[in-house]
C-alpha positions in Angstrom: -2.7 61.5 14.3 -0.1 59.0 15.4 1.2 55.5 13.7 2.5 52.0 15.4 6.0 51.7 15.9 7.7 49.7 17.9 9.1 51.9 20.4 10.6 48.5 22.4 13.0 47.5 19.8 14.9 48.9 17.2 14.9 45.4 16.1 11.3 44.2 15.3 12.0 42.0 12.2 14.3 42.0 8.9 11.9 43.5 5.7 13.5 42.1 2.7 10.4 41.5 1.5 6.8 42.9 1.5 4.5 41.3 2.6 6.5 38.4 3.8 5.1 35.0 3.5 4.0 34.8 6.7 0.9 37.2 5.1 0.3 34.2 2.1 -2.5 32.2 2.1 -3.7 29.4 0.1 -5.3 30.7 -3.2 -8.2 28.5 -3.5 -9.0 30.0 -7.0 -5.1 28.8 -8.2 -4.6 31.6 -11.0 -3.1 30.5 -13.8 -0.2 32.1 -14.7 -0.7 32.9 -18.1 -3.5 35.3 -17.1 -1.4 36.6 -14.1 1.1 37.6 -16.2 -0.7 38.5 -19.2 -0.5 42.6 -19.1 3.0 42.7 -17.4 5.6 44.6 -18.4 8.0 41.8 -19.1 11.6 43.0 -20.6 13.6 43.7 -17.3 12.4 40.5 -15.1 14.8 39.2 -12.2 15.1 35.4 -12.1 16.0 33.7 -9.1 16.4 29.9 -8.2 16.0 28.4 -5.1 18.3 25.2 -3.7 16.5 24.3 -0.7 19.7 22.5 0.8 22.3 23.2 3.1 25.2 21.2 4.8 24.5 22.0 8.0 21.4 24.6 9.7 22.8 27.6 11.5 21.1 28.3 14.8 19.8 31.9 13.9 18.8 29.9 10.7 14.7 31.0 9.7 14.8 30.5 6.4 13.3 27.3 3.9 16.1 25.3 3.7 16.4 21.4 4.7 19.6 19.8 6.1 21.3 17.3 3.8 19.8 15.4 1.0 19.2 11.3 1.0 20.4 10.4 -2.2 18.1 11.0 -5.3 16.9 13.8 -4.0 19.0 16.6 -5.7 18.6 15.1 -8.9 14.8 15.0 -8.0 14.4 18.5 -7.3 16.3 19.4 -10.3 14.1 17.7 -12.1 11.3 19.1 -10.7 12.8 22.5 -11.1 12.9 21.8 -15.1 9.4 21.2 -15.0 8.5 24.1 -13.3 11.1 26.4 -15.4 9.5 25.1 -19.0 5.9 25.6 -17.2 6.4 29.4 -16.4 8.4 30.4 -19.6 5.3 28.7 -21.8 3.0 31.0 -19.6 5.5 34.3 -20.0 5.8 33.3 -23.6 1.9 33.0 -24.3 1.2 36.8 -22.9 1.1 40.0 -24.1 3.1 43.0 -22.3 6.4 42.6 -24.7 8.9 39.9 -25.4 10.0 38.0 -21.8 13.6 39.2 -20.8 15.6 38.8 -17.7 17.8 41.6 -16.6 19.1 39.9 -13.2 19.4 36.4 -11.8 20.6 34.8 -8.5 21.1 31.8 -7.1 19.7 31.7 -2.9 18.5 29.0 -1.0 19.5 27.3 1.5 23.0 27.0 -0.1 23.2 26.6 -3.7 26.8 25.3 -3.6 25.2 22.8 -1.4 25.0 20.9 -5.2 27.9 19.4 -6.8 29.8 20.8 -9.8 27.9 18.9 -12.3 24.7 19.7 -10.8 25.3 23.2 -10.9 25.8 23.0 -14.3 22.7 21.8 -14.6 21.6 24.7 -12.6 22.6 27.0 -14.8 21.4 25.1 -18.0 17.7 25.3 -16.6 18.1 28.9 -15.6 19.2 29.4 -19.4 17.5 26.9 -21.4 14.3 26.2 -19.2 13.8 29.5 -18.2 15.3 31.3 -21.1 18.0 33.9 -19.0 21.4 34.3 -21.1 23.5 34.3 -17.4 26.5 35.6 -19.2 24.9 38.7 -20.2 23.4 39.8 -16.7 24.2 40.1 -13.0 24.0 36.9 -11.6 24.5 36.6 -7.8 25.2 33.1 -5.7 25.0 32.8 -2.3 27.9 30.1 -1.0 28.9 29.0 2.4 32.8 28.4 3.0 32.4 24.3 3.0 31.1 24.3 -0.2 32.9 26.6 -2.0 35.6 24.4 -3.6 37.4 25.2 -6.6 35.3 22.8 -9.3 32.5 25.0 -7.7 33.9 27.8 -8.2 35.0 27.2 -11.9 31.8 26.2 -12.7 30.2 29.4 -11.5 33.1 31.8 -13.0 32.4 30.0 -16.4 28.3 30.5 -16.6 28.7 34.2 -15.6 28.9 34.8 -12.2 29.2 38.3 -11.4 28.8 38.0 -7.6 29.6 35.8 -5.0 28.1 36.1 -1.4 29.7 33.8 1.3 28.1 33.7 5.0 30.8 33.6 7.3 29.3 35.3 10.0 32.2 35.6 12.2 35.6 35.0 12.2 35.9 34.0 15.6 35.7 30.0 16.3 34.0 30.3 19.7 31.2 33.0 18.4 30.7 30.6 14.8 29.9 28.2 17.8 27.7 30.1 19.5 25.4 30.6 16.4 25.5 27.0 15.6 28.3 27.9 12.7 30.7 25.7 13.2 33.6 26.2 11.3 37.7 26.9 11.3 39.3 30.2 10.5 41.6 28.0 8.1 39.1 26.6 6.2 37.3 30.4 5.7 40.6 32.1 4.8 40.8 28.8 2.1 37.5 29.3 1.0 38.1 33.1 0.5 41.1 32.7 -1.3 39.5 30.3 -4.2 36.7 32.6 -4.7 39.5 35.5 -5.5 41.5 33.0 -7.7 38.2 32.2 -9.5 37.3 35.6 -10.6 33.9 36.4 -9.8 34.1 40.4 -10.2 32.2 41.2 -6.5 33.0 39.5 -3.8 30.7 39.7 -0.8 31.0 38.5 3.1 28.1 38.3 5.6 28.9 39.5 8.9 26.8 39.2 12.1 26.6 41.2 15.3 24.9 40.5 18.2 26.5 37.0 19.3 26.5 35.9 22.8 29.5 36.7 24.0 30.7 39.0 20.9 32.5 42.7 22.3 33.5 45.3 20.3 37.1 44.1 19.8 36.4 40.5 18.8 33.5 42.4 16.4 36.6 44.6 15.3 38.5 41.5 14.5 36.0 40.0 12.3 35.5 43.3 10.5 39.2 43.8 10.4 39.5 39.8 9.0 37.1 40.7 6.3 38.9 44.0 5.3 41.8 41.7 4.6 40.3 40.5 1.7 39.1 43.9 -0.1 35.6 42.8 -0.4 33.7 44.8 -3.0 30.5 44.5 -0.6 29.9 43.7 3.4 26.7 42.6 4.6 26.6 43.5 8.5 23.0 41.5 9.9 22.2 41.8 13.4 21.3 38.3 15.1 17.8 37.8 15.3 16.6 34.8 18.0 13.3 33.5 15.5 10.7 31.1 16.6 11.7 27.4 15.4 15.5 28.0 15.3 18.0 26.8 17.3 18.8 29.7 19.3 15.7 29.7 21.3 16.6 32.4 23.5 18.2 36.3 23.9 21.6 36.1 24.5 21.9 38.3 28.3 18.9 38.2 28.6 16.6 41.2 29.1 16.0 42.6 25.4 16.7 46.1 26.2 20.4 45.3 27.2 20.7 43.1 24.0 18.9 45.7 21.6 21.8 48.4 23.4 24.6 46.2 22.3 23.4 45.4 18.8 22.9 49.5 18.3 26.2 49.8 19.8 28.1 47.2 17.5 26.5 47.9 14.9 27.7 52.0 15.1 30.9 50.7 15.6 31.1 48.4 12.6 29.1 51.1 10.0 31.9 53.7 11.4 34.9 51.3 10.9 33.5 50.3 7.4 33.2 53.9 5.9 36.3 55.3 8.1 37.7 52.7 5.1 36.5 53.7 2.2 33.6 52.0 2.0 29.7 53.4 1.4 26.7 52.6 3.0 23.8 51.1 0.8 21.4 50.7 3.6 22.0 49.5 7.0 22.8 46.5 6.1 24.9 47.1 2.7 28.3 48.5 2.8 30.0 48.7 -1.0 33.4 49.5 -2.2 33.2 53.1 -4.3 33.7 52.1 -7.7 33.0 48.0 -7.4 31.5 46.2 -10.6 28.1 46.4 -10.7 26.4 43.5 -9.0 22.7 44.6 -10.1 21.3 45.3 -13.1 20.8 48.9 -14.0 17.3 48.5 -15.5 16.2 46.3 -13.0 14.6 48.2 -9.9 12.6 45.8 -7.3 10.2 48.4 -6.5 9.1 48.3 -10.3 9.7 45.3 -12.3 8.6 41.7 -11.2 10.4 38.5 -10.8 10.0 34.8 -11.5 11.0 32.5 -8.7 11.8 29.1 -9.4 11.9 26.5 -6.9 9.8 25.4 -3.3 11.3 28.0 -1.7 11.3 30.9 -4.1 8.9 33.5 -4.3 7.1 35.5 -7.8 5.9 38.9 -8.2 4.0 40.5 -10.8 2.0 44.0 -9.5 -1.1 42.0 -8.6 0.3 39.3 -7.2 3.1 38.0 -4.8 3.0 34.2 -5.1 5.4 31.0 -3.6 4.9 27.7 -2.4 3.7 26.8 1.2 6.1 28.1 3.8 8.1 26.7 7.0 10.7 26.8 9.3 10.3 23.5 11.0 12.8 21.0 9.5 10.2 17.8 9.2 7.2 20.8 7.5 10.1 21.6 5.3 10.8 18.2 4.2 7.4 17.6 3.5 7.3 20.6 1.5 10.0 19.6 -0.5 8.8 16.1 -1.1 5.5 17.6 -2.3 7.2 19.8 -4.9 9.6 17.2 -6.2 6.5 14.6 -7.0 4.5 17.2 -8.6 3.9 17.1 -12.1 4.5 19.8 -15.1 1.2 21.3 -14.9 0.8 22.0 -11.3 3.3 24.5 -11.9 1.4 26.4 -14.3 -0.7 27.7 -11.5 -0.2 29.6 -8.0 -0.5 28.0 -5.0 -0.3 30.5 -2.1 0.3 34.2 -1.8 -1.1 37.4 -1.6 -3.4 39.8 -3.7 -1.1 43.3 -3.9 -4.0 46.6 -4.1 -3.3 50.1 -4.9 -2.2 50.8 -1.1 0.1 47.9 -0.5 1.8 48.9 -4.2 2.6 52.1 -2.3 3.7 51.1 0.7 5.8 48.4 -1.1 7.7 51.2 -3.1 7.9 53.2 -0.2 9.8 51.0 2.0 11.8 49.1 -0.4 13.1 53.1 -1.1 13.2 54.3 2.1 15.3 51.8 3.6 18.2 52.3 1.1 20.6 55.4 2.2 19.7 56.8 -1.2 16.1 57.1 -0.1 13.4 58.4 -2.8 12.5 60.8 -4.7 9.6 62.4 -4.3 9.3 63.0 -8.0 9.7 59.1 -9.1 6.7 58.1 -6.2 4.7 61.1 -7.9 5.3 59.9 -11.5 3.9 56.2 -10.5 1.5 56.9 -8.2 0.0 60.4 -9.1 0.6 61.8 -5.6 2.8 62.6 -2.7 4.2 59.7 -0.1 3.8 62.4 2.3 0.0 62.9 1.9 -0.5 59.4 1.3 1.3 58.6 3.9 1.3 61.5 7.0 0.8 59.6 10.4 3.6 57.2 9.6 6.4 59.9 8.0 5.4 62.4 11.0 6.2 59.7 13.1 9.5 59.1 11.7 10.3 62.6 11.4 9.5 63.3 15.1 12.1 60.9 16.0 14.9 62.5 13.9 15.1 59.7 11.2 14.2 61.8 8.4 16.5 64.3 6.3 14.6 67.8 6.3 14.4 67.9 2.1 11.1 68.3 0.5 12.4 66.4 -2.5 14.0 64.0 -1.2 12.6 61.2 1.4 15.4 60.0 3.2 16.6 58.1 6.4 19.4 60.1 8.8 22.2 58.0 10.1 19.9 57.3 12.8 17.2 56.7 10.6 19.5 53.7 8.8 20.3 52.5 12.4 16.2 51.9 13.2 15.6 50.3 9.6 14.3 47.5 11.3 11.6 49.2 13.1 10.9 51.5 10.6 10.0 48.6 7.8 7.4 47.3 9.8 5.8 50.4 10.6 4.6 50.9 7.0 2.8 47.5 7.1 -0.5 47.9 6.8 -2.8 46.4 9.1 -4.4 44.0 6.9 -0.7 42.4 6.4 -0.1 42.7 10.4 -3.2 40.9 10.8 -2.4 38.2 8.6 0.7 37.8 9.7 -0.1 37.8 13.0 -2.9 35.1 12.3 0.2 32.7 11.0 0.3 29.7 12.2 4.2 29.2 12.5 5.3 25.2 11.3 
């Protein structure tokens, strides 16, 4: 018995999430949330906020996110995000399953420094008081871009409990920031760098890409080396994808294969010059310094525990349900989308919209992969105590599979990825879809 995979690409898509959106439909029964949430375990929830704005839309750029804002509009959305925040916290509040308590909360978007000082503030006051998360008490990660990150920002952040800061810089070489449609100056990233260490936030993390037109191993060196500078507690290292609806609408060099080659081959080279400094590998993205704060919470596991999204963009899970808003990439769908949300009223947001029913299958193929693709991998043990049985028998074609190609550790109690196993993350995510989620994603029609 054989599985799919991918054998063309190492690189067949990014699973940070399963099932992605692209597998949501429109709920025409709109579940309230009260009932959705009504038996969940509800003492160690992550919170997470979504700005849908950013200064300026990188061309390997998939995600929701709208360029600029006419004026009005970020106060709008804020308000709108009130609404929804005092909406989902009655519905938590009016359930069984335990008092509501967040363990972890982050910021994403788009780019939530995108919003002024005052506005972030404000941010933080409906994560708190709308949505009931005490932010000084709990990990709270923010993802920034250089432009924004200005000092007033920064303070802002430091003073509501920022724990972790994330800034996409992507590379620190002017012509390849070009080339992804990232313009921006070494200056004003070294400037940017320097306030986030002078404001504090404990972890510090830089976003790297590989893959660039024109990138080699030296000038990929030189970034890495240009990030090193700065002691980062945590490197994100992303290969450049080329997505439908983006502005880089083709493969740089090319033919696929040569591209895929030079994305394995930079990305060897930057895993082997990250640990060869002391750093460890999380997953194949993930690098951490040994001994870092901690910038997640340690009762919080996403494989277990749900989360409440806030925002057009955002997305919730309980263990029935993953739920969101409609979804595009296109920037005039996305404006629409966000003009929608900010006109809606308090009690549309007491319902879902769009998602996707989870069954007992997809639970275990969720916990699976979101274990399997961190270097710790999982133990056989925790799957067993959840699921009353053995990935292995529950999953055989697809684990063979892996096996067969030398991406598995030979341990019987421990499922794990081999170097080379880390290196094909990206093919072996989507292997463990099912084929009811390939379908629907499949079926997508991309706006």
């Amino acid at each position: 018995m054989t599985t799919d995979i991918n054998t063309s690409t190492p690189y067949e898509s990014y699973v940070y999430a399963y099932p992605h959106k692209t597998a949501y439909r429109r709920l025409p029964e709109r579940p309230g949330l009260h009932g959705l949430w009504a038996d969940q375990p509800k003492h160690a929830l992550s919170l997470y906020l979504h700005v849908p704005f950013c200064e300026v839309r990188c061309g390997f750029c998939n995600l929701f996110t709208r360029i600029g804002a006419p004026e009005g509009l970020t106060t709008a959305y804020l308000d709108a995000l009130e609404r929804q925040a005092g909406a989902v916290r009655e519905a938590l509040d009016g359930t069984d399953g335990g008092p509501v308590r967040f363990a972890a909360a982050a910021f994403g978007g788009g780019t939530p420094t995108f919003l002024t000082a005052s506005e972030l503030e404000r941010l933080c006051d409906i994560a708190e008081k709308g949505a009931g998360a005490d932010l000084r008490a709990v990990p709270l990660s923010v993802e920034a871009s250089p432009a924004t990150t200005t000092a007033d920002r920064l303070a802002v952040l430091a003073d509501r409990g920022a724990t972790r800061l994330s800034l996409g810089v992507q590379s620190f070489v002017p012509q390849e920031a070009r080339t992804a449609v990232r313009p921006q100056k070494r200056a004003d990233v070294e400037a940017a760098l320097s306030r986030v260490r002078d404001a504090g936030i404990p972890v510090l993390n830089i976003d790297l890409i590989y893959g660039i037109d024109g990138q080699t191993e030296d000038s990929w060196r030189y970034s890495l080396d240009a990030a090193l500078a700065w002691r980062p507690e945590e490197l994100y290292l992303y290969p450049l994808y080329v997505r439908p609806l983006t502005a880089l609408g083709r493969r740089p060099d090319g033919a696929a294969e040569t591209w895929d080659d030079r994305r394995l081959r930079l990305y060897r080279a930057g895993r082997d010059h990250l640990l060869a400094a002391g750093y460890e590998q999380v997953s194949m993205r993930m690098f951490r310094l040994p001994g870092a704060p901690a910038a997640a919470a340690d009762d919080y596991a996403c494989q277990t525990d749900g989360m409440v999204g806030l925002g057009c963009g955002a997305r919730s899970y309980t263990s029935e349900l993953h739920y969101s808003f409609d979804y595009a990439v296109d920037m005039r769908e996305i404006r629409t989308i966000v003009d929608d949300y900010v006109a809606r009223p308090r009690t549309d947001f007491a319902r879902a919209e769009y998602g996707r029913w989870i069954d007992d299958d997809e639970a275990r193929r969720r916990h699976l992969m979101q274990s399997l693709l961190q270097a710790a991998g999982l133990p056989v043990a925790e799957y067993r105590e959840r699921f009353g049985g053995d990935p292995r028998e529950d999953f055989p074609a697809e684990l063979a599979a892996f096996a067969a190609r030398g991406w598995l550790t030979d341990d019987p109690g421990l499922l794990r990825l081999t170097p080379e196993g880390l290196a094909h993350s990206d093919a072996v995510g989507p292997a463990l879809f099912s084929a009811e989620v390939r379908a629907a994603m499949a079926a997508y029609a991309r706006k």
